[in-house]
N, C-alpha and C positions, 0 to 999 in steps of 0.2 A: 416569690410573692404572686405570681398569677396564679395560681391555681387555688387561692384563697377566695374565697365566701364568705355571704352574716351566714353565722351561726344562733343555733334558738339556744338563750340560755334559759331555760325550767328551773325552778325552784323545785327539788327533792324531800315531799312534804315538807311544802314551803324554806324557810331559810333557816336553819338551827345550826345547835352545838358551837363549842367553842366559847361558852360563856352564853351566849345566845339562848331564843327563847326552847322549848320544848316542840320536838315535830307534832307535824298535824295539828297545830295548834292554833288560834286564831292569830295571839301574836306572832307566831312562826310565818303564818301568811302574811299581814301587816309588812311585817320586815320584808317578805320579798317584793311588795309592791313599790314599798321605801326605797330598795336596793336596784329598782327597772327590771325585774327579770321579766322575760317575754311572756311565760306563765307558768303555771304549779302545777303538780303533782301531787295527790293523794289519795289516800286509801280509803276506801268504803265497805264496814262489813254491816250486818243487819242485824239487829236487836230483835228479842223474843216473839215482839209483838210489830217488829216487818219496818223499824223507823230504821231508816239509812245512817249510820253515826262516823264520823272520822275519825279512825285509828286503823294504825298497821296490824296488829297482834292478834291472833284469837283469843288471849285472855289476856285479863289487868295485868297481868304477873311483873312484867319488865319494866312500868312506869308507875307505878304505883309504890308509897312509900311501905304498905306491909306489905307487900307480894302477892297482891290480890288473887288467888288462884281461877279465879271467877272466868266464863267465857263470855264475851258479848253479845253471842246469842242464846245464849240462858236468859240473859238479864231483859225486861220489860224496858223500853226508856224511861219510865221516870227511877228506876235503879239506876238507867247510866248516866241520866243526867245528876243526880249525886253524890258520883265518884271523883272523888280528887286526885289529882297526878301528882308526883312527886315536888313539880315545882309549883304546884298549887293552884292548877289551872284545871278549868274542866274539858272535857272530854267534848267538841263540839258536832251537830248535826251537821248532814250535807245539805241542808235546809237554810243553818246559822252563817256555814263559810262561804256557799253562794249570792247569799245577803251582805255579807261584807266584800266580797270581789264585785260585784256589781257590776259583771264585764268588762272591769277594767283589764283583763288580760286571758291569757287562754289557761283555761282548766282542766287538766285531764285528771277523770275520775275513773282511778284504779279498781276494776268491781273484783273483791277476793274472793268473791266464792256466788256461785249460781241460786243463793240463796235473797244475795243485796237485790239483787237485779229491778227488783217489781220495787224496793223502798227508795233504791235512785232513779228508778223513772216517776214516781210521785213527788220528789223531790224537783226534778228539772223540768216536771210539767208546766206549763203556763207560762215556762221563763222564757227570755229569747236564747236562741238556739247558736246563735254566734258566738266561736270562741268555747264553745262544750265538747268534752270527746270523751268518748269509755273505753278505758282500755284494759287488759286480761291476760292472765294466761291461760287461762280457760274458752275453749273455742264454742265450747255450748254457752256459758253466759255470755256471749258475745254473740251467739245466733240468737238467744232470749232478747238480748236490748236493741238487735236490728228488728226482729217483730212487735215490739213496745215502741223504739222510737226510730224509724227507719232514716229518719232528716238526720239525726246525729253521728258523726265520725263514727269509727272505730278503730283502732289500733291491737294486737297483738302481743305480746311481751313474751319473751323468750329471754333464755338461759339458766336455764337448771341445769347442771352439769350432769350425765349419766354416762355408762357403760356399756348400755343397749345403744347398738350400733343405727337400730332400727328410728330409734325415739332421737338418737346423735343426729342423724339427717334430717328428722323433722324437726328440731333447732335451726340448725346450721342451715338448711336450705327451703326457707319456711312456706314456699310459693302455694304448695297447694293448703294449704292451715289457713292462709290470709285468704285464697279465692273461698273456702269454705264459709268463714264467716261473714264476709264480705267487706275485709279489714284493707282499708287505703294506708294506712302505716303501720310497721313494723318498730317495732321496741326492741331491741337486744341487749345484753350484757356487751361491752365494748366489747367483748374478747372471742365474740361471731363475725365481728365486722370486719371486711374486707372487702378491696377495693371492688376486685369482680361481681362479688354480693352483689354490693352497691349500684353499680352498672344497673344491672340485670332488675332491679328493682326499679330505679327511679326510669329504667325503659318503660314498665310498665306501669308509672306514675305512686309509687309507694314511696312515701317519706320514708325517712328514717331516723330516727329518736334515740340516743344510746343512754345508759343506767350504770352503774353510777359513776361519773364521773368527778373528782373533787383535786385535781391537779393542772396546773398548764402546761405539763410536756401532754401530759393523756389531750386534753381538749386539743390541744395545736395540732396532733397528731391525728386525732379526728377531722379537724377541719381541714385539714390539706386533704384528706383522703373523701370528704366530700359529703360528711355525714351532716345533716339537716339541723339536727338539735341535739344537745348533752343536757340529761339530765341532773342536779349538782346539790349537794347540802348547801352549800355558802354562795348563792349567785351575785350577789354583788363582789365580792372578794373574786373569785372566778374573771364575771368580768375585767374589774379593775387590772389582775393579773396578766390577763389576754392583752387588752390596751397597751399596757407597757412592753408587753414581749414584740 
């Protein structure tokens, strides 16, 4: 037990599945607020005409009841704002879900592509800046939102699995990708994380955030090992899990 720490539990576009509401969705946030989770995660891609929208996918296909082939940045917003999801919710702006968190918790807005950038900086302008953070796998939309918004975090995301020995290293030992963009945390797939890592990271003041986690041996096993926050589909369940272990 000493070598235990709080751990951040993140809601994994917000708290779904399992009966539960639909990811990225405003209920799916709701419940994670319901559930205490520390904060959320979500995705942000840009519509035709440059409005920041929340959803993971680059097209309808996967949540939508006819298999919308459509991409969301084809689509203008008022085409995405009347598309329905399968369970019958709409599709919300990063405009709508930062109006419902109201800083009640920390946000980290996942930007997918070097295209969102300019539609999530209009989105989070004029807001207070506590509790915001942008995070990428992409190192140039992440040098884009450090020149649009230089006060807000950033974070890194890593693990895509490859072959390339070259691109392997620049996963697995992300140090100069983070001083490039000028990312204070590191996101990884749990399965880059190790102890050394870790070290050598939070020497040089880098959180560390892990994806996706949805069990308690994974989380336990994370948090002995010293990792900062998991991020999780179900975070109240998560927690409640943890507690009793």
């Amino acid at each position: 037990m000493g070598n235990e720490h709080h751990m951040l539990i993140i809601g994994h576009r917000g708290s779904h599945g399992n009966g539960g509401p639909l990811e990225n969705t405003l209920p799916a946030f709701e419940k994670a607020i319901v559930e205490g989770a520390d904060g959320v995660e979500l995705d942000v891609h840009a519509s035709a005409d440059g409005v920041a929208y929340v959803f993971h996918d680059t097209t309808l296909a996967r949540l939508t009841p006819d298999a919308d082939p459509r991409a969301i940045a084809h689509l203008r917003s008022t085409q995405i704002d009347g598309v329905r999801l399968v369970d019958g919710s709409r599709i919300p702006s990063l405009a709508a879900v930062l109006d419902l968190l109201g800083g009640r918790l920390e946000v980290n807005i996942e930007i997918k592509d070097r295209a969102a950038v300019e539609g999530c900086a209009v989105a989070v302008r004029g807001r207070r800046e506590d509790g915001l953070l942008f995070s990428s796998f992409s190192v140039s939309a992440l040098e884009i939102a450090r020149d649009l918004l230089p006060t807000i975090p950033r974070a890194l995301i890593s693990g895509e699995h490859t072959r390339d020995p070259r691109l392997w290293l620049e996963f697995a030992w992300p140090l100069w990708r983070l001083a490039r963009c000028g990312a204070a945390r590191w996101h990884p797939n749990q399965k880059l994380v190790h102890h050394r890592l870790l070290s050598a990271l939070h020497r040089r003041g880098v959180a560390v955030q892990v994806w996706t986690v949805n069990t308690p041996v994974e989380a336990i096993a994370l948090r002995d090992c010293g990792v900062d926050g998991v991020l999780t589909d179900r975070p109240g369940w998560l927690r409640t899990a943890l507690n009793r272990k």
